[in-house]
Every structure is written in C-alpha cells, then in structure tokens.
C-alpha positions as CSV (number, residue, x, y, z in Angstrom):
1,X,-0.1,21.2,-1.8
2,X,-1.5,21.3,1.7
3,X,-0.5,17.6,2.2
4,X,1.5,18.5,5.5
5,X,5.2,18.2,4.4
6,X,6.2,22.1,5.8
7,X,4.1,20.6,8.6
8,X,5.7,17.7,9.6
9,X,9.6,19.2,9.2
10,X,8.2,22.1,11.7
11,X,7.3,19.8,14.5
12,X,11.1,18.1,13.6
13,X,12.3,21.4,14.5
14,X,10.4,22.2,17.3
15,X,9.0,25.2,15.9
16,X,5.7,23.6,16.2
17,X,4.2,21.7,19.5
18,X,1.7,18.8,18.5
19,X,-1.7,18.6,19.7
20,X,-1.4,14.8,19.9
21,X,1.5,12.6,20.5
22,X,5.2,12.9,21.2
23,X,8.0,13.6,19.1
24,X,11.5,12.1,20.1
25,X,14.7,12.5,19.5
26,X,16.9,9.4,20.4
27,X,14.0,8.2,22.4
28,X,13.5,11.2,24.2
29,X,10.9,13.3,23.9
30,X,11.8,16.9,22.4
31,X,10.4,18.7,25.0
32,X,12.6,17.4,27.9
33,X,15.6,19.3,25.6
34,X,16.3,22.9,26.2
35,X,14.7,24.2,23.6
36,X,18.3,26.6,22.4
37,X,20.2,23.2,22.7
38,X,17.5,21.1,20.6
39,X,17.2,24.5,17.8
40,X,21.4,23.8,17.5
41,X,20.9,20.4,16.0
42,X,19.0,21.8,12.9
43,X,20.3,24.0,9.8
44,X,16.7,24.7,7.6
45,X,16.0,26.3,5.0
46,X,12.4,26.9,4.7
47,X,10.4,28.5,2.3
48,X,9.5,31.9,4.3
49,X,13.0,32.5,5.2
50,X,14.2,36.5,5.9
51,X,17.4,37.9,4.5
52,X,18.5,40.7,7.3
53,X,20.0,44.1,6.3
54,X,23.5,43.1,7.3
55,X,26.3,42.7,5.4
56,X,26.5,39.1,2.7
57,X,29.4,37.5,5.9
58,X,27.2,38.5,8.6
59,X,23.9,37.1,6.3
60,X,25.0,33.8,6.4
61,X,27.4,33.5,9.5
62,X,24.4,35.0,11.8
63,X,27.5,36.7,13.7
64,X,29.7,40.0,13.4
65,X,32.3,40.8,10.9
66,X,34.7,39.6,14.0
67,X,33.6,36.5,14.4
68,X,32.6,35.1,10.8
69,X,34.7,32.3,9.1
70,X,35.3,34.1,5.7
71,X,37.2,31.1,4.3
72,X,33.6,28.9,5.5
73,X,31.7,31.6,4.2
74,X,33.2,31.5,0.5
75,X,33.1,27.9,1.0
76,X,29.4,27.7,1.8
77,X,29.0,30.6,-0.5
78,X,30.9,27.9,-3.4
79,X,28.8,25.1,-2.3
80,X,25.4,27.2,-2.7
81,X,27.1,28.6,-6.9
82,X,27.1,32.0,-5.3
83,X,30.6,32.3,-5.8
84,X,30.7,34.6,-9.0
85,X,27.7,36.9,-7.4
86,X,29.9,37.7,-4.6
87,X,32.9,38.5,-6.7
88,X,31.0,40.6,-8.9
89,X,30.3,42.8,-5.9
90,X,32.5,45.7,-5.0
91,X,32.5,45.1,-1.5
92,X,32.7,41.8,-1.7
93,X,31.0,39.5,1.4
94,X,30.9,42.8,3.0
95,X,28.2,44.2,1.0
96,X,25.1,44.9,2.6
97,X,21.9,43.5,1.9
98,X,18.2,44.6,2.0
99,X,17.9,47.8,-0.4
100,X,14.8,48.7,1.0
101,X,16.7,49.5,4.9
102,X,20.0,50.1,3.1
103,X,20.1,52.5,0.1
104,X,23.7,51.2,-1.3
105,X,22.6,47.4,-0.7
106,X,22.5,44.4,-3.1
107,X,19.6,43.6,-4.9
108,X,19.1,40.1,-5.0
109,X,17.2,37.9,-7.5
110,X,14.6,35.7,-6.1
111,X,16.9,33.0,-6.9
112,X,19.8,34.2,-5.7
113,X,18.4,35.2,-2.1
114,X,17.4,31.3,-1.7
115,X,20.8,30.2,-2.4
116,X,22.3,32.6,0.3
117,X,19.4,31.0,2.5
118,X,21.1,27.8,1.9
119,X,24.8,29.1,2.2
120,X,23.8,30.2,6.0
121,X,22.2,26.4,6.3
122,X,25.5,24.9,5.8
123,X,27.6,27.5,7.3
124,X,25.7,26.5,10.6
125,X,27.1,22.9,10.2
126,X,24.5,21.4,12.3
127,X,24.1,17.4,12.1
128,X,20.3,17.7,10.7
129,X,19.6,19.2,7.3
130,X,16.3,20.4,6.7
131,X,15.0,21.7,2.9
132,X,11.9,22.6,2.0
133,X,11.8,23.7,-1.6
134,X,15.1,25.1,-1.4
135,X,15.6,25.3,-5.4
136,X,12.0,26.9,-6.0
137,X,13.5,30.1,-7.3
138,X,16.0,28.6,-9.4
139,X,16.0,27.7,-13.1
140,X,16.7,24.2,-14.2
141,X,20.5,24.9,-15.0
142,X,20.9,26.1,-11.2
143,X,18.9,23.6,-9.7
144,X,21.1,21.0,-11.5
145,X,24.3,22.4,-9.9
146,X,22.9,22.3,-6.5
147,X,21.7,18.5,-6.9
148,X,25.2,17.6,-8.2
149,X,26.6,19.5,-5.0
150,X,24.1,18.3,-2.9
151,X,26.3,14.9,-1.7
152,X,29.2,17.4,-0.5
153,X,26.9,19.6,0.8
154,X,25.1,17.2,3.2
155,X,28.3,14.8,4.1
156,X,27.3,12.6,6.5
157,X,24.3,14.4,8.1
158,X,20.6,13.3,8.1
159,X,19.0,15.8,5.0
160,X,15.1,15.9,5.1
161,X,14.4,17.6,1.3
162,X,11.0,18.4,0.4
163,X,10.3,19.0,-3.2
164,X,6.9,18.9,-5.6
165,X,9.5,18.0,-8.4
166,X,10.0,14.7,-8.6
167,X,12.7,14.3,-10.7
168,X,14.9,15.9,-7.5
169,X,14.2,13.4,-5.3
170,X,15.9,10.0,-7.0
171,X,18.8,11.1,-5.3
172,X,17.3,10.2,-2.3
173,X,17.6,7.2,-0.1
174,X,14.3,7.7,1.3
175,X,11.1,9.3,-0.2
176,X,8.3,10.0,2.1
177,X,4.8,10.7,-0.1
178,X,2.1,12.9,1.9
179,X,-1.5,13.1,0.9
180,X,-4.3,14.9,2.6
181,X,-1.9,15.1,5.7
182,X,-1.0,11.3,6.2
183,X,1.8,9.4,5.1
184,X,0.7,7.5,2.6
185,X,4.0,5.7,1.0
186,X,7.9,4.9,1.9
187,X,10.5,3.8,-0.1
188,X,13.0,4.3,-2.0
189,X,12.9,5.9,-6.0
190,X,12.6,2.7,-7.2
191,X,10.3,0.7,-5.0
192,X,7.8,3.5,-4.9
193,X,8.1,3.5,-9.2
194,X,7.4,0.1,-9.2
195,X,3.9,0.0,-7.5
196,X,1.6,1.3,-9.8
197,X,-1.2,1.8,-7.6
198,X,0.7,4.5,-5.6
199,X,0.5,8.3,-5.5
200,X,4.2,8.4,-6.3
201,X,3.8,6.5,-9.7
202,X,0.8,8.8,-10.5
203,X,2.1,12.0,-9.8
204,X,5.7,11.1,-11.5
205,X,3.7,10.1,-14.3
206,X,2.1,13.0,-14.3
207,X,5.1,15.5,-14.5
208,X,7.4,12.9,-16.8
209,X,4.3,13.1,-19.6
210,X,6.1,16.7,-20.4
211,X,9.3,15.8,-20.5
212,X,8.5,12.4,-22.5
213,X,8.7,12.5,-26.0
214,X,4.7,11.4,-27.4
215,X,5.1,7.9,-28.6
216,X,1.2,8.2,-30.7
C-alpha cells in the first residue's frame, strides 16, 4: 500500500502532471498531445470510479439510448459475467441506476458495480487497458471468471493490471513490483519467483503460506 502503483498508471493517463521528468508516448512527450486526443487512447478502470444515474446502456456506453451499441453493450456486459444481472432486470439495459437520485433504480452490490466499471472499460475499445484492482469487490469464484476472460477481454491491447493478490498476476507477461514508490523489480512470474532475495518472492510467500497446506 502506498508504494505508488495508482500513482504511476495516473501519470500514464495524464490525469496527473509530474513534478520531475517527462512522460512519452512513442517518443513524444504527452503533453505535446491534445489532451481529449491523448484521454482516447485509454479505457481504466480505477478504484474511485462513479456509476452515474443513467440508465445500465447509457452506464457503460457514456452516450444516449440513440447512440449505444446494445449488441457491444451485452457483449461487454458478457465479457464483465454481468449477463444474468441484466436479465434479471425488468427493464433490462435500460434500467436506471443510482437509487439514491432515482427512486425505481437498481441497487448494485459492491461487486457488481465494479464489473459494470469494467463493462464501460471495454465498451470504450481504446488500445490501452488500464486496471487497478478491478476484482477487489469480487469473491474468488467471480474473480476466477474474469481472469479466464481476461485474454478475450484485452485482445491485442497493452493491459496495465494492478493487483495486491498475487496469485492474479501469473497471467501476466510482465510484473512490475513497487516499494516505497520505486520500482524495485521486472520480470516475468517466473523470473521474479526464482530470486529469492526479492520483494516478489517474499510477499508471494507471504500470501501462499494460507493457501499451502502446513508440511510440520
């Protein structure tokens, strides 16, 4: 916690200027883009997102009725395992959200909210990918059915996951381990397993010890 892994993907985004440096993109520094043209490239899903009191299309579209995709949407929707929520609703993905603005809304489980965060992330399609946390909310069962998904989900974009559970990152081809805001290791699963001296055997250690049966 605190290491600087929100941090880092914010500056990525240009949602954060540095103090010190230059980010680039392709060589170019970020802030010779047009800042709308440069926030197009990214689809995030952060952990302070905002669910808006629209209806479930319009959600996850971020345009009106007229204009949303509905065949994307229940295809995002499928890809994010909200597909049975949304038919279990009588209006369907025109049900509106937020019952605290909209007295007939959807109430969402904590869970559930963050996987319509991560349906409107792909319905964007942009080329970059960013999750941070994005299966916090979910029990183990749902967060296994979005890391079997996740390949399909991602295609052949650049995905930038951030996760305190390590067991969801062996999927990746690169981890990046943060401590007290540097950079402290790169590599892949099995490279970073294989020193152990590093933060990332010590801290998978850590969490496998509960899932390992006691050899004693």
């Amino acid at each position: 916690n605190g290491a600087g892994k929100t941090t880092l993907v914010k500056l990525i985004c240009g949602l954060l200027d540095p103090t010190e440096g230059t980010i680039t993109c392709n060589g170019i520094d970020v802030k010779d883009f047009d800042r709308t043209e440069y926030y197009r490239l990214f689809s995030a899903v952060f952990q302070d997102f905002c669910i808006l009191p629209l209806t479930m299309a319009e959600v996850i579209s971020g345009q009106t009725l007229d204009d949303t995709d509905m065949n994307r949407v229940m295809e995002c929707l499928r890809m994010a395992d909200l597909t049975d929520k949304v038919r279990s609703l009588p209006n369907g993905l025109r049900s509106l959200m937020v019952r605290d603005v909209n007295e007939d809304a959807v109430e969402l489980s904590g869970g559930e909210a963050q996987k319509v965060a991560l349906a409107r992330a792909l319905y964007k399609d942009a080329p970059f990918v960013v999750l941070d946390e994005p299966t916090a909310a979910l029990d183990p069962l749902a967060e296994y059915e979005i890391y079997t998904r996740f390949n399909d989900m991602v295609g052949s974009k650049t995905a930038v996951y951030i996760s305190h559970r390590l067991s969801s990152c062996r999927f990746c081809d690169e981890i990046a381990v943060f401590q007290d805001g540097a950079l402290v290791q790169y590599g892949a699963h099995s490279e970073l397993l294989a020193d152990e001296d590093g933060q990332y055997y010590a801290l998978w250690n850590a969490q496998a010890q509960y899932y390992t049966p006691n050899k004693e």
